[in-house]
N, C-alpha and C positions, 0 to 999 in steps of 0.2 A: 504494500500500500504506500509506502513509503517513498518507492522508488518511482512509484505510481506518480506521484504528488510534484516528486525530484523533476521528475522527465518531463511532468504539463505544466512546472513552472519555467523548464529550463526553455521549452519553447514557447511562451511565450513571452521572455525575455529577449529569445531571439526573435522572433517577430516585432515586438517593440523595436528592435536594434536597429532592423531592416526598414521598418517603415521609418523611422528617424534618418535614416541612412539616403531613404529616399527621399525625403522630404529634403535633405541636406543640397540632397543635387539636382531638386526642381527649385529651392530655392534662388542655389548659383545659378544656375542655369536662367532666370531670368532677372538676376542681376549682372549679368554676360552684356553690353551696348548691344545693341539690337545687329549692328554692321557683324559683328563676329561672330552673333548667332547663328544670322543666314551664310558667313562667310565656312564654318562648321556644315552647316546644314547642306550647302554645296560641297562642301568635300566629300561627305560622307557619301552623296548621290553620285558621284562621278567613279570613286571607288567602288561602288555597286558597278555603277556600269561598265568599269574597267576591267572588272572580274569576268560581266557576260559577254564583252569582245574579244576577252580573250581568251576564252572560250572556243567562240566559234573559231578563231583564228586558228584556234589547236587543230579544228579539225576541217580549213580550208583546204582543197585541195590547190594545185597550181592554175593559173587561169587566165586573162591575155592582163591583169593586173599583177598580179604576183608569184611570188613562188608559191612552196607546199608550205602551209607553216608558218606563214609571216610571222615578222615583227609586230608587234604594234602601231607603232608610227606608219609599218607598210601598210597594214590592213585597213588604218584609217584613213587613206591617202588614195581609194579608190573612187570608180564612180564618179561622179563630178570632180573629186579630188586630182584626177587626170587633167583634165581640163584646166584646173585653175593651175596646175603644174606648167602646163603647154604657155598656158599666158605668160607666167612668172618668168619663165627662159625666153617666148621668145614674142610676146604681144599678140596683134590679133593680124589675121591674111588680110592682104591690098585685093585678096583676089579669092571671090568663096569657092567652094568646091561644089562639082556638080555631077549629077550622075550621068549613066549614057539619055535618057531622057532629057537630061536638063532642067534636072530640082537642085534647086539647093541641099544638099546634105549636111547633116551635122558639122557645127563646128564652132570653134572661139566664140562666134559674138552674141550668143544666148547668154554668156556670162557678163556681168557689171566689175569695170576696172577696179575698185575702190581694195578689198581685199585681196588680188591677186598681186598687186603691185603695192600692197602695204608689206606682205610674204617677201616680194621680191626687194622691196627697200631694207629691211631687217635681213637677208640673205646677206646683203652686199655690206651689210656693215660689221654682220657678226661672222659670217662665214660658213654655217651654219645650213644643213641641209633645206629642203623644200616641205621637206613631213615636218623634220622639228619643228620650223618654224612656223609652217601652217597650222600644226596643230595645239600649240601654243597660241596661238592669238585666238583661236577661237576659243581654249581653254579659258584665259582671260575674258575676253569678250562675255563670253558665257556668265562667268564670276562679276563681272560688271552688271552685265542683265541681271543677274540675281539680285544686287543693290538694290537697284534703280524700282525694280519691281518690286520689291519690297515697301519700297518710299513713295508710290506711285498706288499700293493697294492700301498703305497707309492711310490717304488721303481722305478713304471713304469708308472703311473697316476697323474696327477695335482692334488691337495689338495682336491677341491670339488669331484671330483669324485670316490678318492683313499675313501673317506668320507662316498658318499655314498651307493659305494658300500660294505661300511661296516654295514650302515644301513641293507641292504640286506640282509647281513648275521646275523646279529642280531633278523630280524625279518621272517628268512626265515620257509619254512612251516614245517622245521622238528627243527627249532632252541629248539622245546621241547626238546630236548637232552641234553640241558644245565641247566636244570632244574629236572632231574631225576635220579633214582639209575642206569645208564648206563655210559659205557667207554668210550663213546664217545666224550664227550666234553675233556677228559682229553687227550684221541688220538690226537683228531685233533688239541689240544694246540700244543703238539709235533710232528705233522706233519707239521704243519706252521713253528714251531722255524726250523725244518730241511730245510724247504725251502727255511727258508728269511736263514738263513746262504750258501746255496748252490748259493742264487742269491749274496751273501758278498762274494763267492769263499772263505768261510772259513771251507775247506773241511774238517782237522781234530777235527773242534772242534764238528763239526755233529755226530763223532763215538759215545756218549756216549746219546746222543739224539736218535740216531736209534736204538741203541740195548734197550732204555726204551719204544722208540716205538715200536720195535717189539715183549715185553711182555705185551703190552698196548691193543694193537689190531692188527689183522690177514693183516696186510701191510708190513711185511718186504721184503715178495718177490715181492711187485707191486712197492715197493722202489728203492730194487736192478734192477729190469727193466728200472726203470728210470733213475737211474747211467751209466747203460750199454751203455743205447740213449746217457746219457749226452757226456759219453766221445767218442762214436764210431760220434756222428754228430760233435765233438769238435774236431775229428784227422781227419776226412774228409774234414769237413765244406761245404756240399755243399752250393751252392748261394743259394737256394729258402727258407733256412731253414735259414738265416740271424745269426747263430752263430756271437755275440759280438768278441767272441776272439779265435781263433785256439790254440789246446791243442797240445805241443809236447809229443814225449814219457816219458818227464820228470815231467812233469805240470800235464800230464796224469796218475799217479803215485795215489797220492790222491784219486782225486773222485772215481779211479779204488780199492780201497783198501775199500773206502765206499761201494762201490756197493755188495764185496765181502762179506762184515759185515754183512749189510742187508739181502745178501741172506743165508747166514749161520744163524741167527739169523730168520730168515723166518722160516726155516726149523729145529731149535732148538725146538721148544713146541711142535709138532709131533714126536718126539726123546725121551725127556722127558716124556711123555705120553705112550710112550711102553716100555720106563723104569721103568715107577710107577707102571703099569699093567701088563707088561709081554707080552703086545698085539702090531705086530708090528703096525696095523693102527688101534688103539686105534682113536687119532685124527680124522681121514678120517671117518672110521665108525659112528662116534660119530656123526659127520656133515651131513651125508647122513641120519642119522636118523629121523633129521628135513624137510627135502626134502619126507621121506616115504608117508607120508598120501595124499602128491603130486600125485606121478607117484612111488610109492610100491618102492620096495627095488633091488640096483643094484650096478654094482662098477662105482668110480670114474671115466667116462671119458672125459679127458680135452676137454673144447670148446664144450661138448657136452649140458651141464646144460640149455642153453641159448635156443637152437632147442626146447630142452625137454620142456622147461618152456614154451615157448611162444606159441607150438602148443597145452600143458594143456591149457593154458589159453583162446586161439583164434579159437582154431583147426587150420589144414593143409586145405589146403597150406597159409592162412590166417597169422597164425603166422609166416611162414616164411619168407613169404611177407614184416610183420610189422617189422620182426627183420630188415630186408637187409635196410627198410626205417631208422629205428632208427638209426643202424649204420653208414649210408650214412650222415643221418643228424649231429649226432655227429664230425663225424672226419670232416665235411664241416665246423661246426660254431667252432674248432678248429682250421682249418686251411685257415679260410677265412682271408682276408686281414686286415678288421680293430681285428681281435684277437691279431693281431703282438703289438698290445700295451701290452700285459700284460706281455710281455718276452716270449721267447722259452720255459725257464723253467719249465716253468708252463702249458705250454702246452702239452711238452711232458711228466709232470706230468700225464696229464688229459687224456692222451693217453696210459700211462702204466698200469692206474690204469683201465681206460676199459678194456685193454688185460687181466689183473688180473681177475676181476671178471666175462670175458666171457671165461676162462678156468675150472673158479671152483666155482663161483657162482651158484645155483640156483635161477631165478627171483621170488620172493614173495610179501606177504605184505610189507616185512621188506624193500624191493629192497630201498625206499625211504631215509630210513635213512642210509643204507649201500651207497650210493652214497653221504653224505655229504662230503667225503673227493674231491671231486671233487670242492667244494664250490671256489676255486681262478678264477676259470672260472666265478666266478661271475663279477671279471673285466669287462669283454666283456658288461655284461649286466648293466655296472654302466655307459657308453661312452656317449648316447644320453646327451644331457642337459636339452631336455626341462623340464620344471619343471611338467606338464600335467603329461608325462609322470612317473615320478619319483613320483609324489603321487599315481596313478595308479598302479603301482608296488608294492610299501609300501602295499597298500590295497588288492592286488591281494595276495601277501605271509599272510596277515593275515587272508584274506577267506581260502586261504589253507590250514593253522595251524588249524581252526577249522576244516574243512572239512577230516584234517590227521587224528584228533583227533576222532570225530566220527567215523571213519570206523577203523583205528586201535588200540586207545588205550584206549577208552572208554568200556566195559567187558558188550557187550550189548547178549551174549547167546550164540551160538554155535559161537566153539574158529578156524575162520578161515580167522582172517587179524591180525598175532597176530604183533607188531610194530618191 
């Protein structure tokens, strides 16, 4: 009885210890500055993902990318990673490449100069390969994005949530992007900095943020879209769209002046590109080239990509079925009532930038990672609290990230989910 009494006092003393023990490190833990908590909280997510590329890496075979086995740095330097390689050495062709028909075929100028020749500025200074390098500024880039987003979900959400759903995006299923020779993480840094400044109403200091964005990656005109909303809902204000503050024609001046930037700056690297070649839709064709082995060869037209794509994928009338559902559902869980936490702004972000890519997207493998700029709408999904839920989540994006990784970036044979 005795030992009875011993043993159920001894644990619960140890329970006492533990839970004190825990308490000790939730404590610190939020008295940690907020910057080193998501600066942790990214480490920890990149380590996760380090572990499932390399991985696959173990068990890549050789491929017209790599060997058997790669590296890390090699494995993450595939895919577009090639491309941004080809820039960094040797810029883009005077002269596009065509088939025996006479299409344009793949090549350089579907990519934006900003991060291939940021790689190639740091090559030349540090000496330093095309992987390290690449993959390091996105590493960073990435780590900045995590800031930025943090201080950006701040703006509209209580600490723990603005928190977690930072976590989210840390560990979400295409956060590989932060980790790779791709532009992405560096885009969506300066897609965020243009944002948290648009919710500061620090309109002119965004100009010089939007034209690095719009040679970064293909958003300057789903930007200026955004502008346009921002100010034509800021000079009306209707009630249901809760605009914070009515824009006069003077107030209106700014943001009106960004939006212009934007789209001028949209439509600057298709300009350039039948400047360098001679070709006026150098750009356009160049992008339809990637769409061929889809649905064969055709012109640009707007809002049509999205029909095309979904009835390749679904067949008719099935995919157009699935579109009207997706798109119903989107603009519903944007414009449902608890979204109104995360600000207008950012809603009607996540609204421009749909319009954007249902004009001139094509949907593909890549559709996954081409939609991380919509990541602020991850607010919405940081709201619940329960805690259930919120490890559930965590664990849901990292079955994901494995699950991306297999079918897109993993080079398992015939090249048709390429990321």
């Amino acid at each position: 009885m005795a030992d009875g009494v011993t043993t159920a006092s001894w644990a619960a003393q140890r329970a006492r210890s533990s839970g004190a023990a825990l308490t000790w490190v939730v404590v610190r833990w939020r008295l940690l500055p907020w910057w080193l908590r998501i600066t942790v909280v990214y480490t920890l997510s990149r380590v996760v993902t380090t572990v499932l590329m390399t991985g696959f890496a173990q068990i890549q075979t050789a491929n017209s990318f790599t060997v058997q086995r790669p590296s890390y740095l090699s494995f993450a330097s595939i895919w577009d990673g090639a491309w941004y390689r080809v820039i960094a050495a040797s810029g883009y062709p005077s002269t596009l490449p065509v088939d025996a028909a006479g299409h344009v075929t793949e090549n350089a100028w579907a990519f934006m100069p900003a991060y291939p020749f940021t790689v190639r500025a740091l090559m030349t200074v540090t000496g330093a390969s095309f992987e390290l390098v690449a993959v390091a500024v996105s590493l960073l880039a990435g780590w900045g994005a995590a800031l930025v987003f943090r201080r950006l979900m701040g703006r509209f959400l209580d600490p723990a949530r603005a928190t977690f759903a930072t976590v989210l995006f840390c560990f979400a299923p295409v956060s590989v992007m932060f980790q790779v020779a791709y532009a992405e993480a560096m885009g969506l840094l300066l897609l965020l900095v243009a944002l948290l400044l648009l919710v500061q109403r620090r309109y002119w200091a965004m100009l010089p943020v939007v034209l690095l964005l719009g040679i970064t990656r293909p958003t300057g005109l789903a930007f200026a879209l955004l502008m346009g909303l921002f100010v034509v809902v800021g000079v009306l204000r209707p009630a249901w769209l809760r605009m914070p503050e009515r824009l006069t024609l003077r107030t209106a001046v700014a943001p009106a002046v960004v939006a212009v930037v934007s789209g001028l700056v949209g439509f600057a690297w298709p300009a350039i590109a039948w400047a360098a070649t001679g070709v006026p839709r150098a750009y356009t064709d160049t992008e339809l080239a990637w769409r061929s082995s889809y649905i064969g060869w055709g012109e640009l037209v707007p809002f049509a990509p999205w029909v095309q794509g979904f009835g390749w994928w679904f067949h008719q009338p099935a995919g157009t079925i699935l579109l009207v559902v997706v798109l119903v559902g989107f603009v519903a869980v944007v414009f449902q009532p608890a979204a109104r936490r995360i600000g207008l702004e950012l809603r009607l972000w996540g609204l421009a930038y749909l319009v954007y890519l249902l004009a001139v997207f094509f949907p593909q493998s890549s559709t996954w990672r081409i939609l991380l700029p919509i990541a602020p709408l991850l607010g919405v999904v940081a709201l619940p609290r329960s805690r259930v839920y919120r490890v559930a989540m965590v664990v849901l994006a990292v079955v994901l990230q494995w699950t991306w990784l297999y079918y897109c970036w993993w080079v398992d044979g015939y090249d048709w989910t390429p990321p």
